[in-house]
C-alpha positions, 0 to 999 in steps of 0.5 A: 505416535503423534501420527497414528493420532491423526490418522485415528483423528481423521478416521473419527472425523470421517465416520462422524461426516459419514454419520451425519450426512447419512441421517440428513439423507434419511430425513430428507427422504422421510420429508414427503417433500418430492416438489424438488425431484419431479421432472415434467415431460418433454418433447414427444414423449408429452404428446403421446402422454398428454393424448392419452390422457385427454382421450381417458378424460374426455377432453379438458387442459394439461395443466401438469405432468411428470415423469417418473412418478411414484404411482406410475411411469408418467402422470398427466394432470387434466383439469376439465371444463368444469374445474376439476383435476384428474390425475391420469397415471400412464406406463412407459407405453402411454397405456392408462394404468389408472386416472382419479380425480385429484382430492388435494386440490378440492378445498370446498369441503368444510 
């Protein structure tokens, strides 16, 4: 008897890990925080990218990029001559899928 006790222990035991690792996954996801997850692009990949990028802006600096972005494959952030940053979203080819300017780095607007 003793031993089914523990057996039901550990099972109790498990489920609640179960329980609680699952709800600190959710909130981690529901956090917004994806700073940890983003990976710059490499090697040829980021030549081919950032190419692109500056052909659809007309010029400027990379000054970010990322792969597997939520909005598309790649995005190549170019800041131009006059300050502004666009975002540039590339699909798995180099192909433009969209380029706007970058609204959350502006805090002129008051």
């Amino acid at each position: 008897m003793k031993r089914q006790m523990s057996k039901k222990a550990a099972a109790v035991l498990a489920a609640s890990a179960a329980i609680v690792l699952g709800a600190a996954g959710i909130a981690w996801a529901a956090s917004g925080d994806d700073d940890g997850s983003e990976r710059p692009i490499t090697g040829a990949a980021l030549e081919q990218a950032s190419a692109a990028a500056l052909e659809e802006t007309g010029g400027g600096t990379v000054t970010e990029t990322e792969v597997g972005d939520e909005e598309s494959y790649y995005e190549v952030e170019v800041t131009l001559e006059n300050g502004d940053q666009v975002d540039v979203q590339l699909d798995r080819d180099f192909q433009v899928v969209s380029a706007e300017a970058d609204e959350e780095e502006s805090g002129d607007e008051e």
